[in-house]
DOLO-230949 format. One record per residue (C-alpha): residue number from 1; residue in three letters; x, y, z. Coordinates in Angstrom, 1 decimal. Each point is the difference from the previous one (the first is absolute). Example, Ala and Ser with C-alpha at 12.3 -4.5 7.8 and 13.67 -1.06 7.14 Angstrom:
% DOLO-230949
seq=1	type=ALA	u=12.3	v=-4.5	w=7.8
seq=2	type=SER	u=1.4	v=3.4	w=-0.7
% end
This chain:
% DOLO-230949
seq=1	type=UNK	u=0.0	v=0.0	w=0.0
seq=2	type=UNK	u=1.0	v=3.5	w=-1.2
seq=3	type=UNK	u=1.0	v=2.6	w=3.3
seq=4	type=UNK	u=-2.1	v=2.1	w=0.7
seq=5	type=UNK	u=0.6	v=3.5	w=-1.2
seq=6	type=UNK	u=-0.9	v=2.5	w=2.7
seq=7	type=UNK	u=0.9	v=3.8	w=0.4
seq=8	type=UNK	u=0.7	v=0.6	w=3.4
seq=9	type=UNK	u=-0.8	v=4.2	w=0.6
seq=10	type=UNK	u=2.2	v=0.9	w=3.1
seq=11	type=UNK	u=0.7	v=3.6	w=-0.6
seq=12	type=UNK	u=2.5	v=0.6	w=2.1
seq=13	type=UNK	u=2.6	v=-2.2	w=1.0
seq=14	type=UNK	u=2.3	v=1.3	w=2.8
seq=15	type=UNK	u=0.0	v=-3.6	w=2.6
seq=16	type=UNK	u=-3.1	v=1.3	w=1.1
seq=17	type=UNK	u=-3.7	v=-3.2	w=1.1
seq=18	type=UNK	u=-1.6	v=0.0	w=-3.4
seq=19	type=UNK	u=3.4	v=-0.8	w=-1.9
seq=20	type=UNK	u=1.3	v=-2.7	w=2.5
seq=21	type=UNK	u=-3.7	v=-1.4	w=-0.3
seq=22	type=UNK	u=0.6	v=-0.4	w=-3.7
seq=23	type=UNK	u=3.3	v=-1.1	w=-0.1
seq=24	type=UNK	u=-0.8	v=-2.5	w=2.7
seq=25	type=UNK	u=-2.6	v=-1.9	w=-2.0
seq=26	type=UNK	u=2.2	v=0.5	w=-3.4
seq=27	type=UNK	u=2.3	v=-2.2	w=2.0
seq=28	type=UNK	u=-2.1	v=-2.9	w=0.2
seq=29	type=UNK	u=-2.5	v=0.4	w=-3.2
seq=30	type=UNK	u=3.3	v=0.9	w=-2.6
seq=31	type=UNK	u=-0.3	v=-3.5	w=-1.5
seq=32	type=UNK	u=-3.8	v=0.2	w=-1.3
seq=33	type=UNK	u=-0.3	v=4.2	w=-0.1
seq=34	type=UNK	u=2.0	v=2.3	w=-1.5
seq=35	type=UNK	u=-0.1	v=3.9	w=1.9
seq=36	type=UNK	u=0.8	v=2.6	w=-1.9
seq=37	type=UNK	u=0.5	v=2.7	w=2.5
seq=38	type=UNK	u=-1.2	v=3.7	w=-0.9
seq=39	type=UNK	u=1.8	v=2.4	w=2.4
seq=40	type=UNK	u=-0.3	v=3.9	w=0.1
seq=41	type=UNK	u=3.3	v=2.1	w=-1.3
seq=42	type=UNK	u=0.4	v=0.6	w=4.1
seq=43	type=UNK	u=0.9	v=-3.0	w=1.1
seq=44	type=UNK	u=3.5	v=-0.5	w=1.8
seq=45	type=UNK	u=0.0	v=-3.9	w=0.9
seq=46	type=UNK	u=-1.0	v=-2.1	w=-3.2
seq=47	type=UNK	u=1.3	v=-3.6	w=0.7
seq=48	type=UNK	u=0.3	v=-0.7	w=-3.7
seq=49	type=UNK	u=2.6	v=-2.2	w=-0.1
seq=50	type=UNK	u=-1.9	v=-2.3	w=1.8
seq=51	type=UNK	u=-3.3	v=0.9	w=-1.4
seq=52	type=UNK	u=1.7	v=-1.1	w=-3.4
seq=53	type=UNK	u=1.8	v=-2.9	w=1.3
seq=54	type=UNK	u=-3.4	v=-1.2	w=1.1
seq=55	type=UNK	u=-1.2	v=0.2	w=-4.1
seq=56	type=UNK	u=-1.6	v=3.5	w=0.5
seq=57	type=UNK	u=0.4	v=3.8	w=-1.1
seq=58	type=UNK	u=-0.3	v=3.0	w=1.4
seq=59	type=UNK	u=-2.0	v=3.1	w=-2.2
seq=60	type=UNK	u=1.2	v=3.8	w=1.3
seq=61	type=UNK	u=-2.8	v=2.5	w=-0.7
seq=62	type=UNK	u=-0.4	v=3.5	w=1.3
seq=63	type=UNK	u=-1.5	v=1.0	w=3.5
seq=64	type=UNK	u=-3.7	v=0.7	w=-0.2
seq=65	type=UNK	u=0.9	v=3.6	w=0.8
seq=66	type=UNK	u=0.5	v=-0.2	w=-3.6
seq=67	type=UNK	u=-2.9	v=-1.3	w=-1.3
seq=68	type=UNK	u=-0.5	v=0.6	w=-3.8
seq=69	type=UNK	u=4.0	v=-1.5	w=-0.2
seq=70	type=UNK	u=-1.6	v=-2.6	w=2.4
seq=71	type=UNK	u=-3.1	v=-0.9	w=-2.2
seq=72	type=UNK	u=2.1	v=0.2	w=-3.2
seq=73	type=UNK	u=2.9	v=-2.2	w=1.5
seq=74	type=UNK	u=-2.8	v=-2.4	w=1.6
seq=75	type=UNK	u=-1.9	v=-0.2	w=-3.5
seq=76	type=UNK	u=3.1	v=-1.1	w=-1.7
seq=77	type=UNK	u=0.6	v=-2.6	w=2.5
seq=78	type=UNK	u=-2.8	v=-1.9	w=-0.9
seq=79	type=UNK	u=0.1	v=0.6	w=-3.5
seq=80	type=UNK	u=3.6	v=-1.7	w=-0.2
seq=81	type=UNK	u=-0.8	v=-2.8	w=2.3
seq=82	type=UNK	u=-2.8	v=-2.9	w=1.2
seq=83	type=UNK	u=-1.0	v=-0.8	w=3.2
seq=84	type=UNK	u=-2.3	v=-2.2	w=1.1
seq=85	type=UNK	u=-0.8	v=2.1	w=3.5
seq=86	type=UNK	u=0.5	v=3.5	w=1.4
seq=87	type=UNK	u=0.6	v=0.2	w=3.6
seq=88	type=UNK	u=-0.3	v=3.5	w=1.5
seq=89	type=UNK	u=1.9	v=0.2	w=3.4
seq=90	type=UNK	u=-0.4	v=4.3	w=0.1
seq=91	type=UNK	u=-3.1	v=0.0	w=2.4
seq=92	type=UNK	u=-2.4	v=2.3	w=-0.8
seq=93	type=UNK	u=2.3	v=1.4	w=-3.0
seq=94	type=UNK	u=-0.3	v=-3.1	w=-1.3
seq=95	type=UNK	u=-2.7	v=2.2	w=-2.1
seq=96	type=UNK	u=2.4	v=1.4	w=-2.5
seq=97	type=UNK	u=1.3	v=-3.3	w=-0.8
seq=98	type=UNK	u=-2.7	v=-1.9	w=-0.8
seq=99	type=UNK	u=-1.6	v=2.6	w=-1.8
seq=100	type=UNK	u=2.9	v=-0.2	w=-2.3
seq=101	type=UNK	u=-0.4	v=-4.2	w=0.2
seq=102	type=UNK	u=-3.9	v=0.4	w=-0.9
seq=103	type=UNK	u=0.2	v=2.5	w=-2.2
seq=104	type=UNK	u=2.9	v=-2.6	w=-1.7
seq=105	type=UNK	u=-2.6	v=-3.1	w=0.2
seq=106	type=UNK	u=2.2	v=-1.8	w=2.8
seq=107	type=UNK	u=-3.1	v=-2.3	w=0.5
seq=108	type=UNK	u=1.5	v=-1.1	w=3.9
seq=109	type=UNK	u=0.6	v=3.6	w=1.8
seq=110	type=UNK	u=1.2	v=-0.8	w=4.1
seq=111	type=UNK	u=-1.1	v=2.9	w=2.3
seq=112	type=UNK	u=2.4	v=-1.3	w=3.4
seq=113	type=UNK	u=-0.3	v=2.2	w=2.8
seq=114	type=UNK	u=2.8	v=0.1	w=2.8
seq=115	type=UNK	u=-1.0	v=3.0	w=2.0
seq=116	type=UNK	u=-2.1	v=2.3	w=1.6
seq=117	type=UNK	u=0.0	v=3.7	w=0.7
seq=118	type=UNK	u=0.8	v=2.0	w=3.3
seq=119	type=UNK	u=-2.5	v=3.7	w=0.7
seq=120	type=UNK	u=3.6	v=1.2	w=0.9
seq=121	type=UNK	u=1.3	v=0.4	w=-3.2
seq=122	type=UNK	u=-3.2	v=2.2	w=-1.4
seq=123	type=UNK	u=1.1	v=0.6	w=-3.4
seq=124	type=UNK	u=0.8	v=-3.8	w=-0.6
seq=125	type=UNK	u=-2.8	v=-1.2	w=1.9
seq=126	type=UNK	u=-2.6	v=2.2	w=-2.6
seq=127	type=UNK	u=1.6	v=-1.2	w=-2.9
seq=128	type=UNK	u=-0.3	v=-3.6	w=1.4
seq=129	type=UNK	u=-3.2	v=0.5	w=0.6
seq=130	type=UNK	u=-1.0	v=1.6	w=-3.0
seq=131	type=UNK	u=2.1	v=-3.0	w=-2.6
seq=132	type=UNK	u=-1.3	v=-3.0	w=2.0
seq=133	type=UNK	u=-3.7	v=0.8	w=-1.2
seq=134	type=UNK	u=1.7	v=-0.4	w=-3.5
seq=135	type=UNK	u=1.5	v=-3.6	w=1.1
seq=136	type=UNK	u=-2.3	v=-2.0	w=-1.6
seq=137	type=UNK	u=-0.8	v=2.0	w=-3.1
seq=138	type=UNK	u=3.2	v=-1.0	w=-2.2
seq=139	type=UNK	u=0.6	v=-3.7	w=2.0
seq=140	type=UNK	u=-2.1	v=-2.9	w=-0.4
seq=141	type=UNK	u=1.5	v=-2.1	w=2.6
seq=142	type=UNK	u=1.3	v=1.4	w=3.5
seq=143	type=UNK	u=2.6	v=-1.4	w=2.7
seq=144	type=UNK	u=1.0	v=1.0	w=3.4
seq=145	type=UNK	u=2.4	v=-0.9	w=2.5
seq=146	type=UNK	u=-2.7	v=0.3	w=2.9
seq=147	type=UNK	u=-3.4	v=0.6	w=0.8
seq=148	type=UNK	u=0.9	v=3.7	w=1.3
seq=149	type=UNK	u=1.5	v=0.9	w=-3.5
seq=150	type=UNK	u=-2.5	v=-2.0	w=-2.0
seq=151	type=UNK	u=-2.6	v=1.8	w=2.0
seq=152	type=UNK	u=1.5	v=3.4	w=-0.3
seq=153	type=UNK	u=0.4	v=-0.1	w=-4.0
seq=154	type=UNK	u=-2.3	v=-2.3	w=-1.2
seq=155	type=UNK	u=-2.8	v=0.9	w=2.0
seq=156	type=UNK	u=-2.0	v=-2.1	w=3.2
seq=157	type=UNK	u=-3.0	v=-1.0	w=-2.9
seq=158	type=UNK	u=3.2	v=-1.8	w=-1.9
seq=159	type=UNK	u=1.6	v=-1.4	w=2.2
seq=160	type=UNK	u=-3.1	v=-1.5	w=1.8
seq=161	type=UNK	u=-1.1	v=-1.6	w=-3.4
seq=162	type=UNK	u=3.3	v=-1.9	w=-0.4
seq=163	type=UNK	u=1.2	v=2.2	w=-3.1
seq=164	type=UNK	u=3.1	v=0.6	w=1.9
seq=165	type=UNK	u=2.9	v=-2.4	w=-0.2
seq=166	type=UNK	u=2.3	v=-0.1	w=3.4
seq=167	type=UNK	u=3.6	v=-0.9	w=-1.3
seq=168	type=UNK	u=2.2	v=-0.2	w=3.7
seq=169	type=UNK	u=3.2	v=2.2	w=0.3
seq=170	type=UNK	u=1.9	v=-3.4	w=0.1
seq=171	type=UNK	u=4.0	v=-0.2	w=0.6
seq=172	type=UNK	u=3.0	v=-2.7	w=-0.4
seq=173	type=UNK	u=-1.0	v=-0.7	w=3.6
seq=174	type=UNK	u=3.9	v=-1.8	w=0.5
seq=175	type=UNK	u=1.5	v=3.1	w=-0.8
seq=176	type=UNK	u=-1.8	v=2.1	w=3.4
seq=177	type=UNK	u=1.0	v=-2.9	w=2.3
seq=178	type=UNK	u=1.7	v=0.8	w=3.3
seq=179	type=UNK	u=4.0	v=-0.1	w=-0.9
seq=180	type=UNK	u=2.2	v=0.1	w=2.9
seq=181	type=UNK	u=3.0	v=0.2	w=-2.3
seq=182	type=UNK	u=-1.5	v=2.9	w=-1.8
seq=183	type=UNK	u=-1.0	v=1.8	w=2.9
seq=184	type=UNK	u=3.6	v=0.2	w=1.9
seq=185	type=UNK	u=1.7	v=0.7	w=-3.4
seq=186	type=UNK	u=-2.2	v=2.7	w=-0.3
seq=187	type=UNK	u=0.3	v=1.3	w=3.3
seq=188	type=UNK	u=3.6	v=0.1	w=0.0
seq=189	type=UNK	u=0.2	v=1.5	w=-3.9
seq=190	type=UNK	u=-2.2	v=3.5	w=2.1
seq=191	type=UNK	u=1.6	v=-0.3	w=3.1
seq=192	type=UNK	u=-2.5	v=-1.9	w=2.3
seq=193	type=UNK	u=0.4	v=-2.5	w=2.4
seq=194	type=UNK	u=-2.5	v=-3.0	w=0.9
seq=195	type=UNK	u=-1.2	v=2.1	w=3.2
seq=196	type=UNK	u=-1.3	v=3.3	w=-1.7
seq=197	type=UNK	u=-3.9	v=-0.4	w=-0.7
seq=198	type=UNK	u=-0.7	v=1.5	w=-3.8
seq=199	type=UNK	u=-2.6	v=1.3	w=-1.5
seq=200	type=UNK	u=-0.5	v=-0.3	w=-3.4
seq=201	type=UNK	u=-2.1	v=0.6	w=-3.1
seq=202	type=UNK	u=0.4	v=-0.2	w=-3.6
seq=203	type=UNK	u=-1.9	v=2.1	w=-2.6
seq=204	type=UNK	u=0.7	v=3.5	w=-2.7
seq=205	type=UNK	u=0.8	v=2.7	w=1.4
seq=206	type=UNK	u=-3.1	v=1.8	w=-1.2
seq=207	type=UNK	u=-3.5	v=1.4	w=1.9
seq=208	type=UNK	u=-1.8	v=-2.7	w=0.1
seq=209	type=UNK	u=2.5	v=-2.2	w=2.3
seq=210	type=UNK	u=-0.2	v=3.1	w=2.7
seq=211	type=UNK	u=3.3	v=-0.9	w=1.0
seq=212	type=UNK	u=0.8	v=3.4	w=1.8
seq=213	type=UNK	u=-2.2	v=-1.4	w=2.8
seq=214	type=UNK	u=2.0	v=-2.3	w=0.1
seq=215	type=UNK	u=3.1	v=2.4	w=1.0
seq=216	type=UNK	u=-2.6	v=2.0	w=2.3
seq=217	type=UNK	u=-0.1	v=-3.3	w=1.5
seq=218	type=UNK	u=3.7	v=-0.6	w=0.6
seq=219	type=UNK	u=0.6	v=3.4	w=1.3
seq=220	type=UNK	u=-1.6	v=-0.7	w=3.2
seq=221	type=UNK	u=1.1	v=-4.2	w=0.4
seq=222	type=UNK	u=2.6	v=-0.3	w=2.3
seq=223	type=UNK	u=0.9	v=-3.9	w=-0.7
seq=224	type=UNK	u=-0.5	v=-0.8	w=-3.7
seq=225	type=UNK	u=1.6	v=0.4	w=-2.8
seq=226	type=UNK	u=-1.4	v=0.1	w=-3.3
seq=227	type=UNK	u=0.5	v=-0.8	w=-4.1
seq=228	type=UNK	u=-2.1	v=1.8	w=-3.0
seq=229	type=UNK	u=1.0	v=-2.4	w=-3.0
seq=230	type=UNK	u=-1.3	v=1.6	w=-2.7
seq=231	type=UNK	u=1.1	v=2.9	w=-3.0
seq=232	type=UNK	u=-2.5	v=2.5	w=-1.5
seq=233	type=UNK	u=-0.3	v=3.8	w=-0.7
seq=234	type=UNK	u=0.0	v=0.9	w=3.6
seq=235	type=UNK	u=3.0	v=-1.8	w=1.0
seq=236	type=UNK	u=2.4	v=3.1	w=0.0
seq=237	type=UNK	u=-3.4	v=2.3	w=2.0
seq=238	type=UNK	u=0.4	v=-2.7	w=2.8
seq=239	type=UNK	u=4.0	v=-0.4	w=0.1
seq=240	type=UNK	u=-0.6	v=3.8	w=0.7
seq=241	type=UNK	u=-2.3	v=-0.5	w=3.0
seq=242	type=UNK	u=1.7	v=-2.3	w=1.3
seq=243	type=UNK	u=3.7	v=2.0	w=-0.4
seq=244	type=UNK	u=-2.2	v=3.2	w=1.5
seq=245	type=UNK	u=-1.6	v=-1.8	w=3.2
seq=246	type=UNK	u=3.1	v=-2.2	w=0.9
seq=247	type=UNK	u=-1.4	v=-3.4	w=-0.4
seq=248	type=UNK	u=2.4	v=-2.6	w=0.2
seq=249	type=UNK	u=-1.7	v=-2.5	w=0.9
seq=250	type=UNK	u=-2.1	v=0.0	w=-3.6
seq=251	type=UNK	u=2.2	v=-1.5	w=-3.0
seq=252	type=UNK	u=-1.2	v=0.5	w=-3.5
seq=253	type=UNK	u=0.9	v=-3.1	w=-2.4
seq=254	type=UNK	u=-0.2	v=-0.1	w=-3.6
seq=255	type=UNK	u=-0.6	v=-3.7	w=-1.2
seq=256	type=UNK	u=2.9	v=-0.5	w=-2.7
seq=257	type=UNK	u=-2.7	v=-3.4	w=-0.7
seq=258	type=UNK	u=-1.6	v=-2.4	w=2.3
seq=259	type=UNK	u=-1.6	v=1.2	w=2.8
seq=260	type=UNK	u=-0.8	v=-3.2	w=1.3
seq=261	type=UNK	u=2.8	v=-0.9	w=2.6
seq=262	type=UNK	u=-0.7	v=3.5	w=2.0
seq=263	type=UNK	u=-3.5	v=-1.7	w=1.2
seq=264	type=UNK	u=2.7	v=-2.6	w=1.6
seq=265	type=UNK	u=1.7	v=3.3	w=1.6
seq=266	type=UNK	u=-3.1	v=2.0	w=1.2
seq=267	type=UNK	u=-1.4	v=-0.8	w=3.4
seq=268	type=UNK	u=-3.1	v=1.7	w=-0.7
seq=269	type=UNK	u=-1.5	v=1.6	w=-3.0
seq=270	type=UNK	u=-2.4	v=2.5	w=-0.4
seq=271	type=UNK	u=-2.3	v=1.6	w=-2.5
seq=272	type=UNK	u=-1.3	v=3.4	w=1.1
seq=273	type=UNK	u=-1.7	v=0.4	w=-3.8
seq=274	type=UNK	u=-2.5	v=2.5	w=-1.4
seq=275	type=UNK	u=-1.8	v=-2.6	w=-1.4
seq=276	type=UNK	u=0.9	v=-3.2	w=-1.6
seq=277	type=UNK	u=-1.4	v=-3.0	w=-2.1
seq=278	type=UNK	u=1.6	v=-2.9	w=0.7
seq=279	type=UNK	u=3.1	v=0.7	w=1.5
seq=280	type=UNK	u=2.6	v=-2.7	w=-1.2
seq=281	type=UNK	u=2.6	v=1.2	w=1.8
seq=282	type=UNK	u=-2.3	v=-0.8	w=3.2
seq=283	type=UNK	u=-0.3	v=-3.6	w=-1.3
seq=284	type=UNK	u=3.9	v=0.0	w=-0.3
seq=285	type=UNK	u=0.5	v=0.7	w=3.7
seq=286	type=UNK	u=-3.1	v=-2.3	w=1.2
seq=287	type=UNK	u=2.0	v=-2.9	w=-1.7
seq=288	type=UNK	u=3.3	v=0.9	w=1.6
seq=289	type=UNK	u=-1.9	v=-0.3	w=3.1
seq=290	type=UNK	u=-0.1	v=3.6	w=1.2
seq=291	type=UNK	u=-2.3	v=2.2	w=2.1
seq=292	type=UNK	u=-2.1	v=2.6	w=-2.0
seq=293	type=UNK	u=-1.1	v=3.7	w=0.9
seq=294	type=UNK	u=-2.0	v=1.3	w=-2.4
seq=295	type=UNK	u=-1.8	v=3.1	w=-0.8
seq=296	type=UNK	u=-3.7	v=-0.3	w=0.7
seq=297	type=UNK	u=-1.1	v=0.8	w=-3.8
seq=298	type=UNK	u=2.3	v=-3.0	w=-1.5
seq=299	type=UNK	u=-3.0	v=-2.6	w=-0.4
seq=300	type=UNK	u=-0.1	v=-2.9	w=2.4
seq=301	type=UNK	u=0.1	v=-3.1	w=-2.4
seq=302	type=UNK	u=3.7	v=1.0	w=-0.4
seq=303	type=UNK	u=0.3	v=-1.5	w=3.7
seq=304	type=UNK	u=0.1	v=-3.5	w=-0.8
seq=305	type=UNK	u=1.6	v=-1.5	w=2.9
seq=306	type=UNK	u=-1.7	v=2.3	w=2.1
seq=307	type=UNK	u=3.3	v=0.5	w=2.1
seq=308	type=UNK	u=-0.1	v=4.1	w=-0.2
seq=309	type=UNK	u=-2.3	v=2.7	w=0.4
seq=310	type=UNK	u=-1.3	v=3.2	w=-1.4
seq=311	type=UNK	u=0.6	v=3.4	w=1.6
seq=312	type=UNK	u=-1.4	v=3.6	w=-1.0
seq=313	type=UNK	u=2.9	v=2.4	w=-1.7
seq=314	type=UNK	u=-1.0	v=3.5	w=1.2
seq=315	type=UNK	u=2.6	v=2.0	w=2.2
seq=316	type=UNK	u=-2.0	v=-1.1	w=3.6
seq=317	type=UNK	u=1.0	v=-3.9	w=-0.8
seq=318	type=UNK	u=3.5	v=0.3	w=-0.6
seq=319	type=UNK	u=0.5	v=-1.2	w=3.9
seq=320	type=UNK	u=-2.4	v=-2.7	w=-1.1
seq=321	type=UNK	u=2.3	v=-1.4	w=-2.6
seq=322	type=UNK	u=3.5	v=0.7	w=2.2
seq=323	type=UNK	u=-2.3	v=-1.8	w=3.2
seq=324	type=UNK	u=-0.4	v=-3.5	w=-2.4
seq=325	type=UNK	u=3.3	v=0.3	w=-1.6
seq=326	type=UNK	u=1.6	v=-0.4	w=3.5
seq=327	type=UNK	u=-1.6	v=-3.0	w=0.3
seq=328	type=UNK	u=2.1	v=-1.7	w=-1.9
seq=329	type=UNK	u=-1.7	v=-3.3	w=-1.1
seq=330	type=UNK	u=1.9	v=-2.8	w=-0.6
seq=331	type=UNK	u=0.7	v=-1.2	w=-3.8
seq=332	type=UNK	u=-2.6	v=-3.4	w=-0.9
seq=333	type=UNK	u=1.9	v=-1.5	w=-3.0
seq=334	type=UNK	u=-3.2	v=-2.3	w=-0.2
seq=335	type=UNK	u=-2.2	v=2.7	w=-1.6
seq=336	type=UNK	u=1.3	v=-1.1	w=-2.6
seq=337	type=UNK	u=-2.0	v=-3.3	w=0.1
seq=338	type=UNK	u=-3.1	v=2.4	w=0.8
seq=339	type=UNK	u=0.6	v=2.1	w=-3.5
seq=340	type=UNK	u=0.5	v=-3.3	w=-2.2
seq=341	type=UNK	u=-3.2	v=-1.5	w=1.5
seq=342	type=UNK	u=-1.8	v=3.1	w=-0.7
seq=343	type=UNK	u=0.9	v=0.0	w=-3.8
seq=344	type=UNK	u=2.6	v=2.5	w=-0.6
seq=345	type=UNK	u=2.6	v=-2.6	w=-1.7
seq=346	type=UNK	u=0.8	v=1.5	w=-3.4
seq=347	type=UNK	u=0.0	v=-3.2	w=-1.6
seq=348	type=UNK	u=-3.4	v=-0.9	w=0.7
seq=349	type=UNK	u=-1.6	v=3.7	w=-0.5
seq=350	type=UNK	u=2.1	v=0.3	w=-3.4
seq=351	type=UNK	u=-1.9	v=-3.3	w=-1.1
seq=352	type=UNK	u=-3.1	v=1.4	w=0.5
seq=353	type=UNK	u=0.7	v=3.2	w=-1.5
seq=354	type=UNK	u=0.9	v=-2.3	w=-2.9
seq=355	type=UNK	u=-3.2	v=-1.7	w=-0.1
seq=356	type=UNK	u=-2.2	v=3.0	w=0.2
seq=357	type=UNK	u=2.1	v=1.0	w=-3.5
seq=358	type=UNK	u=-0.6	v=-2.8	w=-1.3
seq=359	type=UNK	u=-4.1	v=0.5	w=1.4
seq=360	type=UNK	u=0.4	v=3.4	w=-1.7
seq=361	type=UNK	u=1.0	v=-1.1	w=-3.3
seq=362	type=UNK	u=-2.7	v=-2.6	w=-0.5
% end
């Protein structure tokens, strides 16, 4: 049997959920479907190499900022190539896409939505608001990693009547298991020892992730110390707070790859997030055994092992999240047991992605 031709639209790819999602199931489906990856002209962290070691290829069109050179770029696309599906991973831009894809008589057009909006970011939250009543005008099929973001974009009427498709946030489970090797060489490579208790998280450096409660948090912990893995366009505006307001104790990392092992350094991780969809980095701790904090707006299915809780992320609660960081649970390696059994394992959720493509194209 012929692979399957898909067109994978990431937008931008900069090591962010959405791209790790795709390349995570490209992974395990690369012998029966073939991604073609379309990317926007912004992105920093293309993995083509392997995306074309795997059999696929990797399509670099303009920013939707630009969107005549966008619709003309997109239009040739399709013009100079078949696929047999287009999968939309933009949330509720996924619009201007698939407009593009219908307008082109791609017969399969993939709405997948991976995120919801936050009232704090006003501007983004009314656009959001405004594009997801357009989500099911251009697609004729519609994913979701969750019920909260298959809810929030497809509608409650949509998702009730089983039009909406749940595909997991599923991950190479091995990879996020508790490494004691990893963990010391890790330590000693930042200049930690066994005994200090750190706090870490991983995400871009952008709004969303509301990292700078994070340093509000540290400025008043007396014990911890804590890691921000992660790169993004206000990397350099938090190196600056935390130069300005003497915090020490908070080291900045820039992945130079796999993030994976620093789950095996962290003692804790926390998520203090805007809003979220599924947050996969979350999953990636919960399998390496740690203890979640997380914001109370992230949604609560992301707590699969139900070892964490959810605080609020206004000013008066920052005691609140240095109270249950001093806790300092211990680490449970056997959550990982406890993610497998509840069906995260990327090789059974790419299999079923698989089949519903192959549902699809009947």
């Amino acid at each position: 049997m012929d692979k399957i031709k898909i067109l994978q639209i990431v937008g931008s790819m900069n090591n962010g959920g959405v791209e790790s999602f795709v390349m995570s199931y490209y992974r395990q489906l690369h012998d029966v479907c073939e991604f073609t990856f379309l990317c926007f002209d912004d992105s920093k962290m293309i993995p083509q190499e392997e995306i074309e070691s795997l059999g696929g290829k990797v399509i670099i069109v303009p920013y939707l900022s630009h969107m005549g050179a966008f619709n003309k770029a997109l239009m040739k696309v399709f013009e100079e190539n078949h696929f047999d599906i287009v999968h939309s991973h933009l949330n509720t831009l996924s619009v201007f896409p698939l407009r593009i894809a219908k307008k082109c008589k791609q017969p399969i057009r993939i709405a997948h939505s991976h995120s919801i909006s936050s009232k704090k970011e006003i501007k983004r939250h009314i656009a959001k608001s405004i594009l997801k009543l357009f989500s099911k005008t251009y697609a004729n099929y519609y994913f979701a990693c969750g019920e909260a973001t298959g809810r929030y974009q497809f509608g409650n009427k949509a998702f009730d009547e089983g039009k909406v498709t749940l595909i997991k946030n599923a991950i190479n489970l091995e990879r996020f298991r508790f490494d004691e090797k990893a963990r010391k060489e890790l330590r000693d490579k930042y200049g930690l020892s066994d005994k200090d208790y750190l706090v870490g998280t991983v995400g871009r450096f952008v709004e969303t992730k509301n990292q700078k409660f994070i340093l509000e948090v540290a400025k008043k912990n007396k014990d911890a110390k804590f890691f921000i893995v992660g790169n993004g366009p206000l990397e350099e505006e938090f190196r600056t707070f935390i130069k300005d307001n003497n915090i020490d104790k908070v080291q900045i990392i820039v992945p130079e790859g796999d993030v994976s092992k620093f789950y095996s350094a962290f003692d804790l991780f926390i998520l203090p997030s805007f809003y979220e969809g599924f947050p996969i980095t979350s999953l990636e701790a919960q399998t390496s055994g740690l203890y979640i904090i997380y914001s109370s707006p992230v949604p609560r299915e992301g707590l699969v092992t139900a070892y964490g809780e959810y605080i609020d992320i206004d000013e008066q609660s920052i005691d609140k999240w240095n109270e249950s960081i001093n806790q300092k649970r211990p680490r449970k390696p056997e959550l990982f047991d406890v993610v497998k059994k509840a069906g995260y394992d990327i090789k059974d959720s790419a299999q079923d992605l698989y089949q519903k493509y192959l549902e699809l194209l009947k």
